[in-house]
N, C-alpha and C positions, 0 to 999 in steps of 0.2 A: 281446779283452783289450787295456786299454791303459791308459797311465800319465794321470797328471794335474796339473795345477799346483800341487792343494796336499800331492799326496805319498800322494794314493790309486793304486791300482790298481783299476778298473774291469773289472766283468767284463761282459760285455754279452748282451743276447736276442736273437739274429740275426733270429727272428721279429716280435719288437715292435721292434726298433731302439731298446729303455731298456734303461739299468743295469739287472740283475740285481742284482748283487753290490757291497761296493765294500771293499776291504779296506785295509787301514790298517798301517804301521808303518813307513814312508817319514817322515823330517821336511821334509823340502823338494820341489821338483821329480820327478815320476818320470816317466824316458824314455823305457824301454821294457820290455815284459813279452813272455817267449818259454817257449811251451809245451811240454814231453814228453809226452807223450799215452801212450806206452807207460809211464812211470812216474809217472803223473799229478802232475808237479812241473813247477812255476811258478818262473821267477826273473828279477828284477826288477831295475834300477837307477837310480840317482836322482843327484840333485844334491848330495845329504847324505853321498854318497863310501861310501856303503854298495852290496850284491847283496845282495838277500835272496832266498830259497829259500822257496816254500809247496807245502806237502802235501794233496792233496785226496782226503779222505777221503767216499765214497760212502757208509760206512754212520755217520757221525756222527751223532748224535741234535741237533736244532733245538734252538737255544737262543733264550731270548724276550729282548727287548728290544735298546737298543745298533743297533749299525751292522750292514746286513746282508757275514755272514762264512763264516755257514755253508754249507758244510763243509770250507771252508777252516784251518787253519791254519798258522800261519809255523812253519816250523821252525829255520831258522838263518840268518846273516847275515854278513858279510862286510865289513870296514872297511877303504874303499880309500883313504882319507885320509893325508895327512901323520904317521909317527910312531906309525901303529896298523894 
């Protein structure tokens, strides 16, 4: 897992060395992503003065089209900015 300049998060194939995954909801810069593996949750931050939180659901059903996300998703977020 790791961030990226335009504010993806990356999730990656240790065995092919490509993106897997690439999730989305960063606006800017993302620095870093840190995993819980006992509570399958992801959480990220960025340059856009946000931490987001994503939930990884194993038995989510594939959805077609769009960026690859699944079985990802965000659940909440956190605004570390000026005044919010």
């Amino acid at each position: 897992m790791s961030g990226s300049e335009d504010g993806h998060v990356l999730i990656w194939d240790l065995e092919s060395g490509n993106v897997s995954q690439r999730l989305l909801g960063h606006t800017d810069v993302t620095f870093d992503a840190v995993w819980n593996p006992e509570l399958a949750l992801l959480a990220t931050c960025s340059n856009d003065c946000t931490v987001r939180t994503w939930c990884y659901d194993r038995n989510a059903p594939p959805r077609d089209g769009g960026e690859m996300d699944d079985p990802w998703m965000q659940w909440q977020y956190m605004n570390l900015g000026k005044g919010g």
